[in-house]
C-alpha positions as CSV (number, residue, x, y, z in Angstrom):
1,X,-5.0,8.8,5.3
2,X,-7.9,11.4,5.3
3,X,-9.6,12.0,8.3
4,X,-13.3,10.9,7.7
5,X,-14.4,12.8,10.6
6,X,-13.4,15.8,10.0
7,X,-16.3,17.7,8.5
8,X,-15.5,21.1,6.8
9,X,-18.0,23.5,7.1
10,X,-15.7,26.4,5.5
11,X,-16.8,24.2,2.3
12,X,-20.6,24.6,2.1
13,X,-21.0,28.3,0.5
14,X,-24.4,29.5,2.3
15,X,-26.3,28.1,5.3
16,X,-30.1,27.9,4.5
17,X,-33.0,25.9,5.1
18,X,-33.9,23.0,2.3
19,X,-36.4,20.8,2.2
20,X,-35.5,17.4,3.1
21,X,-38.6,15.0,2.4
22,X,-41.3,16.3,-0.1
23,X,-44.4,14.5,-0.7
24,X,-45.6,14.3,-4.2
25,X,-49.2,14.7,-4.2
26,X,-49.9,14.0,-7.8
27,X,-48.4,9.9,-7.3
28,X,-49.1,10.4,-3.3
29,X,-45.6,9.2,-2.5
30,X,-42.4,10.7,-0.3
31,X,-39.3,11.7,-1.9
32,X,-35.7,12.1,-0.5
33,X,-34.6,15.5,-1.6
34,X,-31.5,15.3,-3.9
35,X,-29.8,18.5,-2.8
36,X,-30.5,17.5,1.1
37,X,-29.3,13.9,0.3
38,X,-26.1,15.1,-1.0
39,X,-25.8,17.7,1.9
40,X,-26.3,15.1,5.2
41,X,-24.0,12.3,3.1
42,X,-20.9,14.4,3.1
43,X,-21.6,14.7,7.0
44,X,-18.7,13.1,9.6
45,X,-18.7,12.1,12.7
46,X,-21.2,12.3,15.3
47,X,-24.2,14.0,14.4
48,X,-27.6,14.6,16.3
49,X,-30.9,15.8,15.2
50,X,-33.4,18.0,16.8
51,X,-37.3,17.2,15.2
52,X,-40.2,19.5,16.2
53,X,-43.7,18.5,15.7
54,X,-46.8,20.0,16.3
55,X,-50.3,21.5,15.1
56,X,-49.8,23.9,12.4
57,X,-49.5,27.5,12.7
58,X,-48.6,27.0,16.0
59,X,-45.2,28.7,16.2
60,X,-42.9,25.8,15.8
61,X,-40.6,27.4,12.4
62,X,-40.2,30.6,14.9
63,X,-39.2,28.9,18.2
64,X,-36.7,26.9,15.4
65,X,-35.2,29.9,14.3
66,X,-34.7,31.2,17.5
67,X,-32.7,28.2,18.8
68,X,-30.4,28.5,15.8
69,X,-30.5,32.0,16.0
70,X,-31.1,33.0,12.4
71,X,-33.9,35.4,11.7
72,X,-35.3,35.5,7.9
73,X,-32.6,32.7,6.7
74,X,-34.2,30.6,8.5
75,X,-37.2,28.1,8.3
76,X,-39.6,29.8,6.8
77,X,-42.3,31.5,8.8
78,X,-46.4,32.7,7.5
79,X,-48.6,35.5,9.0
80,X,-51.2,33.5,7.3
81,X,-53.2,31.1,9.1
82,X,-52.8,28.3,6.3
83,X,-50.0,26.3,7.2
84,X,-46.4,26.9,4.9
85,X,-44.1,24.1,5.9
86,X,-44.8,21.0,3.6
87,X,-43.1,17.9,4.3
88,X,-39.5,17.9,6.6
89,X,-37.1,20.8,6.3
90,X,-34.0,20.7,7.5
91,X,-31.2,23.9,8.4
92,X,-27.9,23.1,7.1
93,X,-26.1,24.9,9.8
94,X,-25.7,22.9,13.3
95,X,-24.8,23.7,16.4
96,X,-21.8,22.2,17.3
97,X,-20.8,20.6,20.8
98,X,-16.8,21.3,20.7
99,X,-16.3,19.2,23.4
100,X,-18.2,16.2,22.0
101,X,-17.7,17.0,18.9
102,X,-21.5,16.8,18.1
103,X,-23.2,19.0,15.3
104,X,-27.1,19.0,16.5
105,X,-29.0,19.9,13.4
106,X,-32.6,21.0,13.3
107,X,-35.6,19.5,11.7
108,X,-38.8,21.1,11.2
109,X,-41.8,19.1,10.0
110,X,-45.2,20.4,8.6
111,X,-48.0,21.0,10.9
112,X,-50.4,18.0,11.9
113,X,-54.3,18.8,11.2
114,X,-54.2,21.0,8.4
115,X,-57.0,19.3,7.1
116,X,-55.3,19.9,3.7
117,X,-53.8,16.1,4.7
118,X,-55.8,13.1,6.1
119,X,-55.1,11.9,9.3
120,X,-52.7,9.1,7.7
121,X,-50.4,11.1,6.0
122,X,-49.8,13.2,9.4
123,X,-49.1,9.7,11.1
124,X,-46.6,9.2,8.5
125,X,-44.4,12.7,8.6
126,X,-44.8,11.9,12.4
127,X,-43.5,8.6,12.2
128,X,-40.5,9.8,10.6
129,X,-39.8,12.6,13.0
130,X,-39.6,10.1,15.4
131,X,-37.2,7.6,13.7
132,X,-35.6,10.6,12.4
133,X,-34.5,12.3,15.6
134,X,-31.9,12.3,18.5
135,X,-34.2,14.6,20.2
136,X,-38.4,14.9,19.1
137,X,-39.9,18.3,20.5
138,X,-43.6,18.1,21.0
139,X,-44.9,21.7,20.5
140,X,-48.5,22.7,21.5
141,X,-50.2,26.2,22.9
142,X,-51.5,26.4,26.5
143,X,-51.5,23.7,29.1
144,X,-51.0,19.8,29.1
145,X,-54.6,18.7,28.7
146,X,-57.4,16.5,27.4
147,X,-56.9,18.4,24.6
148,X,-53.7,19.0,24.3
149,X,-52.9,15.0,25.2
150,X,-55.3,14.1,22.3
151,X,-53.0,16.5,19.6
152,X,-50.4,13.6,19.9
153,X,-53.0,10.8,19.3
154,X,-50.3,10.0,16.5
155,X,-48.4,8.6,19.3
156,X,-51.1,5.4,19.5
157,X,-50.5,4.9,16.0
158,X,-46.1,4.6,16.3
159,X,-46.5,0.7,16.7
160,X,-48.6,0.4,13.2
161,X,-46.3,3.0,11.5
162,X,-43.6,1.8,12.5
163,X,-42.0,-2.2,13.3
164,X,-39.1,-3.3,15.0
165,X,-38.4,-6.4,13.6
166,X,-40.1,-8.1,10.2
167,X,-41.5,-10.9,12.6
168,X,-43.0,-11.5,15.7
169,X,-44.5,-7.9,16.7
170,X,-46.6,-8.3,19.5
171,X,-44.1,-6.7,22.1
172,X,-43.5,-4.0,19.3
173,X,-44.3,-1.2,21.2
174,X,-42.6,-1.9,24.3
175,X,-39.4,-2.8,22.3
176,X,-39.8,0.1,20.5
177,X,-39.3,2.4,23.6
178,X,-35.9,1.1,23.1
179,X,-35.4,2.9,19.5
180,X,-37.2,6.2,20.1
181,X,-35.3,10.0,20.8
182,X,-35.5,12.1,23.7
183,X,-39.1,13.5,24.1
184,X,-39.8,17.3,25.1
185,X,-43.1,18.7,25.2
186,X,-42.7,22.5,24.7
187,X,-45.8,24.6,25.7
188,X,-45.9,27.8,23.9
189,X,-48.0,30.9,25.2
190,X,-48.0,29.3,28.7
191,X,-49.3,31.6,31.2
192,X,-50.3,29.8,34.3
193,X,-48.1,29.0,37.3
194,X,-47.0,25.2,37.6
195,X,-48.3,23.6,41.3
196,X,-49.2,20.5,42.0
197,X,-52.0,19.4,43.8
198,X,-50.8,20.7,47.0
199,X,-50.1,24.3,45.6
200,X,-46.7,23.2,45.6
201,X,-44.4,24.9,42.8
202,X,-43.2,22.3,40.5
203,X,-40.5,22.1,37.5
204,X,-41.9,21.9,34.0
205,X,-41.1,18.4,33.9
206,X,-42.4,17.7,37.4
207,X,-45.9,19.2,35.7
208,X,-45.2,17.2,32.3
209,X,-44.8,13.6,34.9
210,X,-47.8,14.5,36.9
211,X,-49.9,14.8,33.7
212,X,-48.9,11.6,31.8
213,X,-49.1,9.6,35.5
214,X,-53.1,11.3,35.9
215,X,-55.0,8.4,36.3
216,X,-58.5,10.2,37.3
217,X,-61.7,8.3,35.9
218,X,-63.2,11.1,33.5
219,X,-60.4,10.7,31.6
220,X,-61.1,9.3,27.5
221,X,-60.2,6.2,26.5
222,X,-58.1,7.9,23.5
223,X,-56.7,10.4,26.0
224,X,-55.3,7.3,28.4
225,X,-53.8,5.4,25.2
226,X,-51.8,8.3,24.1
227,X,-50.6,8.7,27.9
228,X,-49.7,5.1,28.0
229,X,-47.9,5.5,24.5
230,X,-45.7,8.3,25.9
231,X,-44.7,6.6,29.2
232,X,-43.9,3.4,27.1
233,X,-42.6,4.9,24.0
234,X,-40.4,7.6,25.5
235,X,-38.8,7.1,28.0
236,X,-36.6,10.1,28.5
237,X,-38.9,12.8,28.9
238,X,-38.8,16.9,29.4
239,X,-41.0,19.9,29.3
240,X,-40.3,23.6,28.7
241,X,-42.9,26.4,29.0
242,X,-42.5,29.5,27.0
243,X,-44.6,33.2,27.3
244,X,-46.1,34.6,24.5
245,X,-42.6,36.0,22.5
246,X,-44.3,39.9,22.2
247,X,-47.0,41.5,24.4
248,X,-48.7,43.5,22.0
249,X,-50.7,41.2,19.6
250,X,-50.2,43.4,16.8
251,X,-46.6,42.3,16.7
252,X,-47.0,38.6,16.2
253,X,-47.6,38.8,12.3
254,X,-43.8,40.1,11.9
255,X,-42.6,38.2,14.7
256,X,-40.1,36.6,12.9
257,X,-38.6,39.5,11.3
258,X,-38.3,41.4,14.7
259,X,-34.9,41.5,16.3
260,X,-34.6,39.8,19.6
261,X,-34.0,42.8,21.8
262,X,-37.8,43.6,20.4
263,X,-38.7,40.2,22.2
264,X,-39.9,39.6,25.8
265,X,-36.9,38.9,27.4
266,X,-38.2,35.9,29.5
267,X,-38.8,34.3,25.9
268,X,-35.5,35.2,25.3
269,X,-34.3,33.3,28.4
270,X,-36.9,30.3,28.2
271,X,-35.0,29.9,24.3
272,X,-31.6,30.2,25.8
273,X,-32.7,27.4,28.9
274,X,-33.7,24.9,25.7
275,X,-30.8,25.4,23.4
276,X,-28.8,24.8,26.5
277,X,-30.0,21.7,27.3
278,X,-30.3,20.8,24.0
279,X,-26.3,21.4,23.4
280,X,-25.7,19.4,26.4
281,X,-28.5,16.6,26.7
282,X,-28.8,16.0,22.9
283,X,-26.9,12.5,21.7
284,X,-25.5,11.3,18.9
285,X,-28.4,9.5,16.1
286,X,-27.9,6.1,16.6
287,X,-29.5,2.8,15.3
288,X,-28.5,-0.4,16.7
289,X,-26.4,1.2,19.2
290,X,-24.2,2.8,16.3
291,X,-24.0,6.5,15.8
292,X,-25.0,7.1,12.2
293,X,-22.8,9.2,9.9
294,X,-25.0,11.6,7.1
295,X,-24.6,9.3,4.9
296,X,-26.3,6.1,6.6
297,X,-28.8,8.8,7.9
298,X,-29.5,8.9,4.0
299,X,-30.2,5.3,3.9
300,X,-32.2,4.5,6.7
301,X,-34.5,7.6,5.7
302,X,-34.8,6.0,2.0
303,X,-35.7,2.6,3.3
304,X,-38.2,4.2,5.4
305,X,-39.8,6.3,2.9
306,X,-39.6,3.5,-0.2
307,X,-41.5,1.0,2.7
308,X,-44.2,4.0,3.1
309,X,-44.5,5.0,-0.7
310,X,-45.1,1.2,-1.2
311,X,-48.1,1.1,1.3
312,X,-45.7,-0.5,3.8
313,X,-44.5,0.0,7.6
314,X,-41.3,1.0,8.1
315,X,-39.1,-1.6,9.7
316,X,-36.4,-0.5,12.0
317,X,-34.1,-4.2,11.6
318,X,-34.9,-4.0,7.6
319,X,-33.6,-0.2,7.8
320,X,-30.7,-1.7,9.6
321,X,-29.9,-4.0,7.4
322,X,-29.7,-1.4,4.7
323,X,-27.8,0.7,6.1
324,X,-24.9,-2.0,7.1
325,X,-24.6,-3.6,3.8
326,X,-24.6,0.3,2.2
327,X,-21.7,1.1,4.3
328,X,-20.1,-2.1,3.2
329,X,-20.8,-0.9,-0.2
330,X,-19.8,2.7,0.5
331,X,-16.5,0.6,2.5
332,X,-15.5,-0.7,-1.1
333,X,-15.7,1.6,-3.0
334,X,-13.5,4.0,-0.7
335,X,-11.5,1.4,-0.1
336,X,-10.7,0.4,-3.6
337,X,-10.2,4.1,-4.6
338,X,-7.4,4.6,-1.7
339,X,-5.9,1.4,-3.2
340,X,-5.6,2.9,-7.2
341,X,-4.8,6.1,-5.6
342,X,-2.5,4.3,-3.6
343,X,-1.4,2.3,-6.7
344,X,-1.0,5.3,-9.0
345,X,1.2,7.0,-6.4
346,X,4.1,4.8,-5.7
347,X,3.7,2.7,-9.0
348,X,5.5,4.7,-12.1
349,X,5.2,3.2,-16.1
350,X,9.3,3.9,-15.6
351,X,10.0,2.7,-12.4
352,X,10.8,-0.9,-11.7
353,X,11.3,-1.9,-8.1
354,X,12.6,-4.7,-6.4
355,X,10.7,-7.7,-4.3
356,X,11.3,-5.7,-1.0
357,X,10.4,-2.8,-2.0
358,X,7.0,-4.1,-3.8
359,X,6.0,-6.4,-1.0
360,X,6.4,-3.3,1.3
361,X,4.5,-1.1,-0.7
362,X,1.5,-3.6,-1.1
363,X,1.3,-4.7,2.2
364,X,1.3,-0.8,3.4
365,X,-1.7,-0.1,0.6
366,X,-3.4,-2.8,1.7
367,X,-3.3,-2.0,5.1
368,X,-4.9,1.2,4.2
369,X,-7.5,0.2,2.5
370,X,-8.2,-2.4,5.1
371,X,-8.3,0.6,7.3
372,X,-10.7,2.3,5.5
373,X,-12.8,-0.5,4.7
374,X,-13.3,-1.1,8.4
375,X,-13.4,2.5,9.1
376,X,-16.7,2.6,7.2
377,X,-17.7,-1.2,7.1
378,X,-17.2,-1.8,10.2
379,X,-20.5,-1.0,12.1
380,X,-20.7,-4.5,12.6
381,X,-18.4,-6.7,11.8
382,X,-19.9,-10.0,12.9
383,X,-22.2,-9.7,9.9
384,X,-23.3,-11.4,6.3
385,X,-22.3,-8.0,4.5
386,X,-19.6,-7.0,6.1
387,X,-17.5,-10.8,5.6
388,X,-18.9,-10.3,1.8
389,X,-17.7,-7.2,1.0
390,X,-14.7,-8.1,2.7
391,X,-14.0,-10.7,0.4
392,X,-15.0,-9.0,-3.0
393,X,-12.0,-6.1,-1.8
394,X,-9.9,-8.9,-1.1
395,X,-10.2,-10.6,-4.4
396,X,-10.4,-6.9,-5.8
397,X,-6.7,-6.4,-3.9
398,X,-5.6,-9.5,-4.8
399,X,-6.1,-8.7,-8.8
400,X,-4.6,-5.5,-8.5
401,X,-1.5,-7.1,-7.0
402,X,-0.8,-9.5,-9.3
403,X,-1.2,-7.2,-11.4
404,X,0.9,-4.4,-10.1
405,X,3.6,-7.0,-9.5
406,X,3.3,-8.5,-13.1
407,X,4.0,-4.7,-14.8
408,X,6.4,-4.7,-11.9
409,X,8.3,-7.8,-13.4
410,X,7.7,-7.0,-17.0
411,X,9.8,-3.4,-16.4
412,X,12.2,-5.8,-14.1
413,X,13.1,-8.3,-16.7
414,X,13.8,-5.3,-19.5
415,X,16.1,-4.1,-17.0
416,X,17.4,-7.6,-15.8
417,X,18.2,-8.4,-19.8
418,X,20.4,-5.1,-19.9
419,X,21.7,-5.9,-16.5
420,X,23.0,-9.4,-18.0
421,X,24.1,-7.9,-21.9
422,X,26.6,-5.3,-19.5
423,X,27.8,-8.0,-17.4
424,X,28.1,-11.0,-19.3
425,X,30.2,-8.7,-21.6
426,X,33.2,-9.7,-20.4
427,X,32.6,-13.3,-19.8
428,X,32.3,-13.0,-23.7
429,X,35.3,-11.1,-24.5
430,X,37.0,-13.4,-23.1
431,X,35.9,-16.1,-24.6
432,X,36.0,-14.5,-27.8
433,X,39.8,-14.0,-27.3
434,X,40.2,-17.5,-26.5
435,X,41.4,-16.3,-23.4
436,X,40.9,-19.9,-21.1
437,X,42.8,-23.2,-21.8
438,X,42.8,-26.6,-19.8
439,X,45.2,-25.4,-17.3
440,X,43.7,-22.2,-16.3
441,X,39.6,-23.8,-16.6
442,X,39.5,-21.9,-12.9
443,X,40.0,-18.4,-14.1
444,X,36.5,-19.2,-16.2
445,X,34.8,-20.4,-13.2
446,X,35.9,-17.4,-11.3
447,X,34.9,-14.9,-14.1
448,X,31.3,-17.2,-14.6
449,X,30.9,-16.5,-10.7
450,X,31.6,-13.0,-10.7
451,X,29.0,-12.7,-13.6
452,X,25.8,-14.2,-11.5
453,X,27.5,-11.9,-7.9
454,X,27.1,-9.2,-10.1
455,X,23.8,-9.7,-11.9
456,X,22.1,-10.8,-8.6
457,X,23.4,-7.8,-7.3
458,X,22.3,-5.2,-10.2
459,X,19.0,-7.5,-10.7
460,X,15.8,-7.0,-9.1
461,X,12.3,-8.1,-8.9
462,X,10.5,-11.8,-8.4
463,X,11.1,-13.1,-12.1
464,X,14.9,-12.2,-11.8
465,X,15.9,-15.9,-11.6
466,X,13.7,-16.7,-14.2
467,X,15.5,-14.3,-16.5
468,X,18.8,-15.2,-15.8
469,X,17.7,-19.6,-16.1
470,X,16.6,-18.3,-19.5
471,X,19.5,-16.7,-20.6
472,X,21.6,-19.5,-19.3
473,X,18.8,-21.9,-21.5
474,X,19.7,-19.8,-24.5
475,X,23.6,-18.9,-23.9
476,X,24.6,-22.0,-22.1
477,X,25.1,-23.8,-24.6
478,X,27.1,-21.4,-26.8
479,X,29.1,-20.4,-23.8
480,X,30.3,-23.9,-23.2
481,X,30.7,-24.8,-26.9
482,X,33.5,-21.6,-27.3
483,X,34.8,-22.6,-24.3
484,X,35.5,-26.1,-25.8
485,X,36.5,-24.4,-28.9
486,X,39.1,-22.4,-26.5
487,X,40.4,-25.3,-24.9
488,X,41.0,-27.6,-27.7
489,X,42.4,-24.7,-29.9
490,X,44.5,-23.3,-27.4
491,X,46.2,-27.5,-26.8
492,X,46.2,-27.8,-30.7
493,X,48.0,-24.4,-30.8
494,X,50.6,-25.3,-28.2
495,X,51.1,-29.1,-29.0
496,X,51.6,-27.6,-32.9
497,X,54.4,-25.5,-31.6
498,X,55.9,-28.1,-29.3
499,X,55.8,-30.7,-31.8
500,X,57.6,-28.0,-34.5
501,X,59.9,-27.1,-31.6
502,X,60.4,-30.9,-31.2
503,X,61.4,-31.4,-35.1
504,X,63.8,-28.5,-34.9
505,X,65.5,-30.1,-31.9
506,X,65.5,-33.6,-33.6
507,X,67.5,-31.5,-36.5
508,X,69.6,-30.1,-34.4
509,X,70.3,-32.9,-32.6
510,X,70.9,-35.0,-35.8
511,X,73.5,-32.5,-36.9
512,X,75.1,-32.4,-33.8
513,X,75.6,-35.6,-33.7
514,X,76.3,-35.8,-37.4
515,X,79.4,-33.5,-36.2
516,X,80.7,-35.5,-33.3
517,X,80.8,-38.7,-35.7
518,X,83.0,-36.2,-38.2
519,X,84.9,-35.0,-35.0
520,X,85.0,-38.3,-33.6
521,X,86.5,-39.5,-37.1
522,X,89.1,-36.8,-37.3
523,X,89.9,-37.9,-34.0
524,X,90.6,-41.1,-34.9
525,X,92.5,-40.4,-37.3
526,X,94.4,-37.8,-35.8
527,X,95.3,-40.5,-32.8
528,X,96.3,-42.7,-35.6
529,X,98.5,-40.4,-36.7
530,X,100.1,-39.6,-33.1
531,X,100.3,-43.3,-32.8
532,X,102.2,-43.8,-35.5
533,X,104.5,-40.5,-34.5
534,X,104.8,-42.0,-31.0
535,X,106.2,-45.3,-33.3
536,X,108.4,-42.9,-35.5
537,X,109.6,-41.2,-32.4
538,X,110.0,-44.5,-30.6
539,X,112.1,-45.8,-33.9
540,X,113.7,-41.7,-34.0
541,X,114.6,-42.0,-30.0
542,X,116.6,-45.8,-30.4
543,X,117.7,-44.3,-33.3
544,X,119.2,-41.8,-31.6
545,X,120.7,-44.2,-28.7
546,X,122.1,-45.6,-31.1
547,X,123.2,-43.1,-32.5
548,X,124.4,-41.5,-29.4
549,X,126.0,-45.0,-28.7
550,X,127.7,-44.9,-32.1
551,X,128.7,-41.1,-31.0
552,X,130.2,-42.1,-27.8
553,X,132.5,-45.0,-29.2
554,X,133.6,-42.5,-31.8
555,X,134.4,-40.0,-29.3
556,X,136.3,-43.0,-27.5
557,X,137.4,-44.0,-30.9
558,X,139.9,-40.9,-31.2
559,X,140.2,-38.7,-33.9
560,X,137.9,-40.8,-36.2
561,X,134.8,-39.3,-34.7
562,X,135.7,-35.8,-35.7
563,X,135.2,-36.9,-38.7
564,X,131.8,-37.8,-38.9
565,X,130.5,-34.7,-36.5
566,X,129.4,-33.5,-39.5
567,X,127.3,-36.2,-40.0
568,X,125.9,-36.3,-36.0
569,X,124.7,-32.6,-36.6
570,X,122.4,-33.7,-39.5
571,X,121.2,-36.4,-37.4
572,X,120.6,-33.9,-34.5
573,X,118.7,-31.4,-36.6
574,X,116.3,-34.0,-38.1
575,X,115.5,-35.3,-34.5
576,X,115.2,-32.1,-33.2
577,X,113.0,-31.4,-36.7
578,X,111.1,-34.7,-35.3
579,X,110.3,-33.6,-31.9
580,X,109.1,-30.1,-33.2
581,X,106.6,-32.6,-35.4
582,X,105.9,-34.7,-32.1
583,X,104.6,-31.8,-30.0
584,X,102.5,-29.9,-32.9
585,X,100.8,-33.1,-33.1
586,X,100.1,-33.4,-29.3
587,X,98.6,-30.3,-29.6
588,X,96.6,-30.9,-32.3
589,X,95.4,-34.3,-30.2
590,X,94.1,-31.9,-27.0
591,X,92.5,-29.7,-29.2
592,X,90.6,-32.2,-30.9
593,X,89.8,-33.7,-27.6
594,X,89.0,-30.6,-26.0
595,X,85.9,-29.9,-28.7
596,X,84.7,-33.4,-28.9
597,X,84.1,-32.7,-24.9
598,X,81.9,-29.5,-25.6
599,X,80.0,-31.1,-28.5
600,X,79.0,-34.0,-25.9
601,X,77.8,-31.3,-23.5
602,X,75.9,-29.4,-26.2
């Protein structure tokens, strides 16, 4: 944040003397000088002015330019007797108090009594000088008395020039003591020794006390008003005696331009004695109790001048009054410049940022320009102006937020859309493929879950879940419908093939048993057939008993069974043909059997 007290003097090119207040004599009326307005309103921090006033030609421009120590840069200075300083001037280099940090800036005014200007507009300038300085110098030739008291008969006239409060004056000038600078008389060309009555040596301001407190009788009635003004008006009070700056008289027309080892050197001591206390007894210009910046300086001499042009008296609570709600209006402008500067900075056309980061940034702007709203507004806080202004850069804030944050969201949800096209992809791909059926619905779940992980993840900004519910509004439904589609294909698809699978089994099956009833007929038949050998080999095998029977009574029988051996032999070879027939029958049997079991099994 800038530093608003930091004033930079490198910045202002020459150091010069302009006139601050004119007065226009054609239209009779004060002016604020633009150039000198737009000086003191870049001023900082605490700033002081020093305001000499005085009878013309009576030195004050010189003993000015002395104290700033500038020679024909200066305030300008006449060898003529008419006086040259019209209106308020005002140098534009201070003197600065490092260790306060005060710049003390000097004032000069034109001289009183001219009688090129009535009596009223003298009252007027010196009005001003007062509620103008930090410190008002008083300069006037010679000693303090009747005559001299009488110069600052303007003094009498401070409670009609100038008002405290719009209301209720009648302790004005004893409540004005409260409002008015540090008061020096300076007595140029003085040449007598200060005692009192007692011929005791006294200070300057001892003599300046004893003078005001001078109560003798033959005193005038004007002279005792204008010491009453002084003792009421001002209550910090001070007096410096100068000599005569040159000795010879010739050398006071070109005083100005003579170097200051060409001066008396007690001048040059009495000058260095003031700017010193000046630099260290000068304060801060305040109103209210508040040290004023250049820039409420500004206002509270354009409220006083506008109450002057238009025949009024300056008041010092109006004035106020001014000057707060100014600064209130000075606070929001500032203010709402930091925040668009603010805004412009961390806001890019091409940056989206998330919630976070936006509510960070806009509570940190606003922060600052709360900061420099009070910074500047904040004179007095417990006032109308100051809760009003408030409010107008709160609602100014607040618009700018909303905004901000709805750009914000409208580069969010461009991103947030691109976010969910990349990871919705393959959510869709796999639906496309027709990857999910009823028996693996969880793998979709997963994959849905990983899509809103990973777009609440990429996503950012406060409308994000507002731009995923509307994709979901618009995709939903389409989602779920291919994923129906999926499903019921991928069941139709499967309970197709099972149900082809099914037929080819039924065929198969069919056939098979098709084959057992063929083998189951062959083996019938084949039993039948190894029945009815078992029968011919039963019949063959009694047969052959009897045979064997008939064999064995012939081979009793003697030689008659020789005879018919022949015919035994035959009979042997066709039951030995008959058991070859038994056995390749058997074996036809187990065979048989043997593939009816595996057809069974199949």
């Amino acid at each position: 944040m800038i530093d608003l007290d930091q004033i930079k003097l490198e910045q202002i090119n020459e150091f010069k003397a302009i006139q601050l207040i004119t007065f226009v004599s054609q239209n009779n009326k004060f002016e604020l000088n633009s150039e000198a307005a737009k000086f003191l309103s870049q001023l900082r921090g605490n700033i002081a002015f020093v305001v000499i006033c005085g009878k013309y030609r009576t030195g004050k421009s010189f003993l000015l330019n002395k104290l700033i120590d500038v020679q024909n840069e200066g305030f300008q200075v006449s060898p003529t007797t008419t006086s040259c300083t019209q209106g308020i001037w005002l140098y534009t280099k201070p003197i600065i108090n490092k260790q306060s940090n005060l710049q003390i800036y000097f004032l000069d005014t034109e001289g009183s009594e001219s009688g090129a200007k009535s009596q009223a507009h003298d009252a007027k300038i010196f009005a001003l000088a007062i509620l103008m300085s930090s410190t008002f110098m008083f300069n006037s030739i010679g000693c303090i008395d009747e005559q001299s008291i009488i110069q600052l008969h303007l003094t009498t006239l401070l409670s009609k020039n100038i008002q405290v409060q719009d209301h209720d004056n009648s302790n004005n000038e004893n409540i004005l003591g409260y409002y008015t600078p540090k008061f020096i008389w300076l007595l140029r060309d003085f040449v007598l020794e200060m005692k009192d009555g007692q011929n005791r040596k006294i200070t300057p301001k001892e003599y300046l006390e004893l003078a005001l407190h001078d109560d003798r009788q033959y005193q005038s009635e004007n002279s005792k008003k204008v010491r009453k003004t002084l003792l009421t008006c001002f209550k910090d009070r001070n007096c410096f005696q100068f000599v005569r700056p040159v000795i010879n008289e010739n050398n006071l027309q070109k005083v100005n331009q003579l170097p200051n080892n060409q001066l008396r050197e007690e001048f040059q001591q009495q000058v260095i004695q003031l700017r010193e206390y000046l630099f260290k007894n000068t304060s801060p210009k305040q109103l209210n109790g508040v040290n004023l910046n250049g820039r409420m300086f500004c206002n509270m001499i354009e409220t006083f001048i506008t109450n002057f042009n238009k025949g009024k008296v300056p008041i010092i609570s109006t004035a106020w009054e001014h000057i707060v709600e100014t600064e209130c209006q000075q606070g929001l402008i500032q203010a709402k410049s930091s925040y668009e500067d603010n805004l412009r900075k961390y806001f890019h056309a091409d940056e989206a940022k998330s919630f976070e980061e936006i509510f960070q940034i806009l509570k940190k702007i606003r922060d600052e320009s709360f900061q420099t709203f009070h910074y500047i507004a904040g004179i007095r806080e417990k006032n109308n102006h100051f809760e009003e202004y408030k409010k107008k850069l709160l609602d100014f804030m607040t618009e700018k937020e909303n905004l901000a944050i709805r750009l914000n969201d409208d580069m969010n949800n461009t991103k947030n859309e691109e976010v969910i096209a990349e990871v919705s992809q393959k959510l869709k791909e796999n639906l496309d493929q027709e990857t999910f059926t009823i028996d693996n619905l969880e793998v979709f779940f997963q994959h849905f879950n990983e899509f809103l992980t990973a777009y609440d993840k990429k996503s950012a900004g406060t409308e994000k879940a507002n731009t995923l519910i509307h994709f979901l509004q618009n995709h939903h439904p389409i989602i779920v419908k291919q994923l129906i589609n999926s499903v019921v294909q991928k069941y139709s698809k499967n309970k197709n093939q099972a149900e082809e699978e099914k037929a080819v089994q039924q065929v198969k099956e069919k056939q098979l048993l098709d084959n057992i009833k063929i083998l189951e007929q062959n083996i019938s038949q084949h039993e039948t057939k190894i029945k009815k050998l078992d029968q011919d080999k039963v019949q063959l095998e009694a047969q052959k008993k009897q045979l064997s029977d008939q064999l064995s009574k012939l081979q009793t029988e003697n030689k008659t069974i020789r005879d018919n051996i022949k015919d035994v032999d035959e009979l042997q070879n066709m039951i030995a043909q008959k058991n070859e027939e038994i056995q390749g029958l058997k074996k036809i049997i187990t065979s048989l059997q043997t593939k009816k079991k595996k057809g069974c099994c199949g």
